[in-house]
C-alpha positions as CSV (number, residue, x, y, z in Angstrom):
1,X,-20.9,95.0,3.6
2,X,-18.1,97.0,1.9
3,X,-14.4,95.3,1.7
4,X,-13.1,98.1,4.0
5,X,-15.6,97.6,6.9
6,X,-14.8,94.1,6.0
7,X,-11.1,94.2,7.0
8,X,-11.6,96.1,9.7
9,X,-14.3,93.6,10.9
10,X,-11.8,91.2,10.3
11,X,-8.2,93.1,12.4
12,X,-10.8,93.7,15.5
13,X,-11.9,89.9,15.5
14,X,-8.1,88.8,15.3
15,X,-7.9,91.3,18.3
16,X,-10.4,89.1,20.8
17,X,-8.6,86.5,19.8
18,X,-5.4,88.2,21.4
19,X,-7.6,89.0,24.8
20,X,-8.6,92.2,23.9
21,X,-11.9,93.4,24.4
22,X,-14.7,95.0,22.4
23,X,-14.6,98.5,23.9
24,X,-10.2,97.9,23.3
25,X,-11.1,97.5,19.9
26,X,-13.4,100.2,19.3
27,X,-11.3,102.5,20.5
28,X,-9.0,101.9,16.8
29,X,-12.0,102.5,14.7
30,X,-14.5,105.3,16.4
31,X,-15.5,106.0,13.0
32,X,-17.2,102.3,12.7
33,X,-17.9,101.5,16.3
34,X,-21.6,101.2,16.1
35,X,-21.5,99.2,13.2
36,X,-18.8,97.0,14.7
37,X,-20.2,96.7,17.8
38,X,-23.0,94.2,17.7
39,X,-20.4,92.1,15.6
40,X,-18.2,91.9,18.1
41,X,-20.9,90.9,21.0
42,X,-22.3,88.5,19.0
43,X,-18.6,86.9,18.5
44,X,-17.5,87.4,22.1
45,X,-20.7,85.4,23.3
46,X,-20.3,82.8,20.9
47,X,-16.5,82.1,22.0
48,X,-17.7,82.5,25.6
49,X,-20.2,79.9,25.2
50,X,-18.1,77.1,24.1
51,X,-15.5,78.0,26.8
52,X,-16.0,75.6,29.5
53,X,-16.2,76.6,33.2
54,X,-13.4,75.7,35.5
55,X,-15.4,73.2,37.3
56,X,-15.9,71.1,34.5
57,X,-12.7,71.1,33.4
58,X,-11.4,70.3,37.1
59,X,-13.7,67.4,36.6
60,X,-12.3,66.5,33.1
61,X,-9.0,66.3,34.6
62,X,-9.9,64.3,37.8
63,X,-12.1,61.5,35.5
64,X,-8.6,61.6,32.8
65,X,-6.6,61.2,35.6
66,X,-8.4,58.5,37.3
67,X,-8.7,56.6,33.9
68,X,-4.7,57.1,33.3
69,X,-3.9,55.5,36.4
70,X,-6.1,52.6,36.3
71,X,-4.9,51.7,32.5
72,X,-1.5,52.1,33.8
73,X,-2.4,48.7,36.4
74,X,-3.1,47.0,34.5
75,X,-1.0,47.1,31.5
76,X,1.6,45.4,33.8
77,X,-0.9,41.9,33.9
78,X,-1.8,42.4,30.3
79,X,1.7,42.0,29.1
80,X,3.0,39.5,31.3
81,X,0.3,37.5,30.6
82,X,0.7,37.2,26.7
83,X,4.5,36.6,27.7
84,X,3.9,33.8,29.6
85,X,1.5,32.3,27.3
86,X,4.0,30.9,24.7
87,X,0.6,29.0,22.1
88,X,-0.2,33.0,22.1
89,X,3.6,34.4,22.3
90,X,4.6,31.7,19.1
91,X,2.7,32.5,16.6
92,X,2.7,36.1,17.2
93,X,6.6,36.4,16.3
94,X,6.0,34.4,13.4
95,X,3.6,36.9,12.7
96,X,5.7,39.8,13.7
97,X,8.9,38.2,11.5
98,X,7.0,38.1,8.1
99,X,5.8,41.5,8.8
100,X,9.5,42.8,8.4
101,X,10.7,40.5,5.9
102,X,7.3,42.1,3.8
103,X,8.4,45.6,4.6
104,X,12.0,44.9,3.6
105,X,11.1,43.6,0.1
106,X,8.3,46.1,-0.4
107,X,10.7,49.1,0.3
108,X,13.3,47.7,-2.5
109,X,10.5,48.0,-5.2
110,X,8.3,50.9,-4.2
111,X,9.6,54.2,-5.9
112,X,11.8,56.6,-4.2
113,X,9.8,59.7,-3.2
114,X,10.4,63.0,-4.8
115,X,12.1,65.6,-2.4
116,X,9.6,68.4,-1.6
117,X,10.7,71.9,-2.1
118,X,9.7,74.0,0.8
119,X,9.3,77.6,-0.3
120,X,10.7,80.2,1.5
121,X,9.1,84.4,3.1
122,X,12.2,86.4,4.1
123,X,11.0,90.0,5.5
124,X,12.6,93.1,5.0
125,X,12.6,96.2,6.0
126,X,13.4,99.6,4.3
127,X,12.5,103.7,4.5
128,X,12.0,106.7,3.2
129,X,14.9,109.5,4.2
130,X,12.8,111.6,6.8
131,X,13.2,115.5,7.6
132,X,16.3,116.8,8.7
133,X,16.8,117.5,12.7
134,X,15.8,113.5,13.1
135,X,19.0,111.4,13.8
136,X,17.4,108.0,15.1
137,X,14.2,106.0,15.0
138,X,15.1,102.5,16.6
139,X,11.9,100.4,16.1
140,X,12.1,97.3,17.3
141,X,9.3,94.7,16.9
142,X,8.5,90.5,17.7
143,X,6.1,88.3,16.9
144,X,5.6,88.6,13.0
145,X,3.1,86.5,11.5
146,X,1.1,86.0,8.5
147,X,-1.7,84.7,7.2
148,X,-3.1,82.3,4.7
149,X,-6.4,82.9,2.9
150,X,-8.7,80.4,3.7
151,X,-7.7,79.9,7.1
152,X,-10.8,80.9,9.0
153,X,-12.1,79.0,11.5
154,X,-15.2,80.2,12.8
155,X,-14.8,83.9,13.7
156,X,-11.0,82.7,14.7
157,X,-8.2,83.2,12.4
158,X,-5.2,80.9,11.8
159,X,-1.9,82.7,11.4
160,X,1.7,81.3,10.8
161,X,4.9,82.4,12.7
162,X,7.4,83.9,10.6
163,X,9.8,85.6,13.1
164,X,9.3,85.2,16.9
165,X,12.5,87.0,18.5
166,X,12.7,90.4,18.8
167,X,14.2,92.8,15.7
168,X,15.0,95.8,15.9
169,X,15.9,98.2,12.9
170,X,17.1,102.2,13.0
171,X,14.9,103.7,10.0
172,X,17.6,106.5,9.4
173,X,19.9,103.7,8.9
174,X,18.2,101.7,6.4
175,X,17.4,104.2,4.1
176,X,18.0,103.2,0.7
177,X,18.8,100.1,1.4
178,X,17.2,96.8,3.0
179,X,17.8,94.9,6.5
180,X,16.6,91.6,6.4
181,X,14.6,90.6,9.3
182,X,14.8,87.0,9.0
183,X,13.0,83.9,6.7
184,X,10.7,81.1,7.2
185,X,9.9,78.1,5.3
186,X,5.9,78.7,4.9
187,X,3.5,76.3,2.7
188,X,2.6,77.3,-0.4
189,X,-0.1,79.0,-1.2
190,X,-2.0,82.5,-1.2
191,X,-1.5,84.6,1.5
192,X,-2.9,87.8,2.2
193,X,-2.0,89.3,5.4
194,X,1.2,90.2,7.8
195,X,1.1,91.8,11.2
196,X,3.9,92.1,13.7
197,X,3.7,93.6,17.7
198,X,5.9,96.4,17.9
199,X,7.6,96.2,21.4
200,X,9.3,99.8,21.5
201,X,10.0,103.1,19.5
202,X,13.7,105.4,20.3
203,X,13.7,108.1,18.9
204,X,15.9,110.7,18.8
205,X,15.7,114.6,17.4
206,X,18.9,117.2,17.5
207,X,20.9,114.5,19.8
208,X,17.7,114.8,22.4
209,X,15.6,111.6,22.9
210,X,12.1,111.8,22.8
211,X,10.1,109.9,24.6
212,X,7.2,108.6,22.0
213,X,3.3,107.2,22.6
214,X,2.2,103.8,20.7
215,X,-1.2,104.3,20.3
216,X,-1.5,100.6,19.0
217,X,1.2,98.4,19.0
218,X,0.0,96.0,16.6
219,X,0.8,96.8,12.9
220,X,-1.5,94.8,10.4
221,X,-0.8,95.4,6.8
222,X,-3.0,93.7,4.0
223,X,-1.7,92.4,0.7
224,X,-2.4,89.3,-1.7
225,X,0.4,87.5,-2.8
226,X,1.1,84.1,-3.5
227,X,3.9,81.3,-3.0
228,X,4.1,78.8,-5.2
229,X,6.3,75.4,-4.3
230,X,9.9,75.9,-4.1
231,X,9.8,79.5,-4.5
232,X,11.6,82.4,-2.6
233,X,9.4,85.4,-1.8
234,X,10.6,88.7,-0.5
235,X,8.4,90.8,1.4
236,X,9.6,94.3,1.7
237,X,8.2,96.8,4.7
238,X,8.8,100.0,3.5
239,X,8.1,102.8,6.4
240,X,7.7,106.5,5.5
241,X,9.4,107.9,8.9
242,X,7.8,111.7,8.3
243,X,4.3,110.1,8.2
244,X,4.9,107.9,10.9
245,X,5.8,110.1,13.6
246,X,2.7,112.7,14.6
247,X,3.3,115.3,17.3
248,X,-0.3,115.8,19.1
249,X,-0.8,118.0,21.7
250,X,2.5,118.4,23.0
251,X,3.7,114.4,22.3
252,X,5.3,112.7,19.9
253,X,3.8,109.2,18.8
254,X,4.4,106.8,16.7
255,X,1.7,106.0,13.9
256,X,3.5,103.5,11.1
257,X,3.1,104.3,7.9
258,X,4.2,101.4,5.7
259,X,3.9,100.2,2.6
260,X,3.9,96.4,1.7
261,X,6.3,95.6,-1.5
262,X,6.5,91.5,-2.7
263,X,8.9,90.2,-5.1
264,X,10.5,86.5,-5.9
265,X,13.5,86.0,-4.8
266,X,16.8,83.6,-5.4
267,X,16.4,79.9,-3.7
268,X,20.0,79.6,-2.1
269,X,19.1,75.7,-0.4
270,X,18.5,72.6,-1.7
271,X,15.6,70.5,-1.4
272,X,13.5,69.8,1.7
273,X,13.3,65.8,2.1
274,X,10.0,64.6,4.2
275,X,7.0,66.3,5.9
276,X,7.9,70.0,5.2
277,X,5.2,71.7,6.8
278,X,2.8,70.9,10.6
279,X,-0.3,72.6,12.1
């Protein structure tokens, strides 16, 4: 299996994952759809199969219910009987009080804990100056996410919110320069992937808007980089706005064409003190 099909194996499996179906995401790569295709069955049944059905999960429910409420009478009896049983209530607050006194005096000679630097992924975006006659291209997109290497599980992929609200950006604005997105703390690590859902494309041509197609609204772009602890990365999206819009047959749509540039970046906060980082 070459690394190409490989990644594209790998965006249309992230794709049922999202609720899209096979045929959906053969549509993206005709070019590959037979190959692709009995991967795809073969993952779809697998994640079907340890679905369960709706009955047994109204019965799941009905049994955790049941159990809830009968734990819930009597925890009532439980706890007023210790209470009124003072040989059992005695010597569990002597218990109780030692515990505290041994937690006071171990936390005056245990060592302080070392702050942990949480490292930071700011995302940019940037473009090429397009053709003349084009005086806007408002992109706006949501949901950008990344994804760490490693993080398979199963045929399922983990990725990591970066940016959840909408963005948007005007790429004749931002040319020659950069518009920052937004920043996350991430964990470190390697990463190698980013994609974001773009929500809507304005564009506008000799003061006239044009009304433009998004063939596929997710943009996947793949790249290695890693983040080390208490580093800064910036991750630049550099769109070429001339190869990005296509006229076809009469429409205009909107096919990004963007190239992924990573660089470190200046820390401008101080440490991070406990658990930095959750599933």
């Amino acid at each position: 299996m070459d690394k190409k099909f490989e990644e594209i194996l790998d965006d249309c499996l992230d794709r049922l994952g999202h609720a899209e179906t096979v045929n959906d995401c053969l549509k993206h790569y005709p070019d590959y759809a037979e190959e692709l295709r009995p991967y795809l069955i073969t993952a779809q049944r697998l994640d079907q199969s340890f679905s369960p059905s709706r009955v047994a999960k109204e019965k799941g429910r009905e049994k955790l219910s049941k159990a809830m409420s009968t734990e819930e009478k009597r925890k009532p009896s439980a706890i007023r009987n210790i209470f009124n049983r003072r040989l059992v209530w005695a010597p569990m607050a002597a218990v109780l009080a030692l515990a505290i006194i041994v937690s006071a005096i171990w936390g005056i000679f245990l060592p302080t804990q070392e702050p942990v630097y949480a490292s930071t992924l700011e995302i940019r975006v940037t473009d090429i100056p397009p053709e003349s006659g084009i005086s806007s291209i408002e992109v706006t997109v949501s949901n950008i996410e990344i994804r760490k290497e490693g993080s398979r599980w199963g045929w399922r992929t983990r990725w990591i919110n970066v940016i959840n609200e909408e963005q948007t950006f005007d790429l004749i604005e931002i040319k020659d320069i950069e518009q920052i997105l937004g920043e996350a703390e991430i964990e470190p690590g390697n990463y190698d992937r980013i994609r974001m859902h773009i929500e809507s494309v304005k564009l506008v041509i000799d003061g006239e808007l044009i009304e433009v197609d998004i063939p596929d609204r997710q943009l996947t772009l793949s790249q290695s980089f890693e983040v080390e602890e208490g580093e800064k990365i910036v991750v630049v999206l550099d769109f070429d706005a001339d190869q990005s819009i296509k006229r076809e047959n009469g429409k205009v749509a909107f096919k990004p064409m963007v190239q992924m540039n990573i660089r470190k970046g200046q820390m401008d906060h101080g440490p991070h003190h406990g658990p930095p980082f959750s599933d």
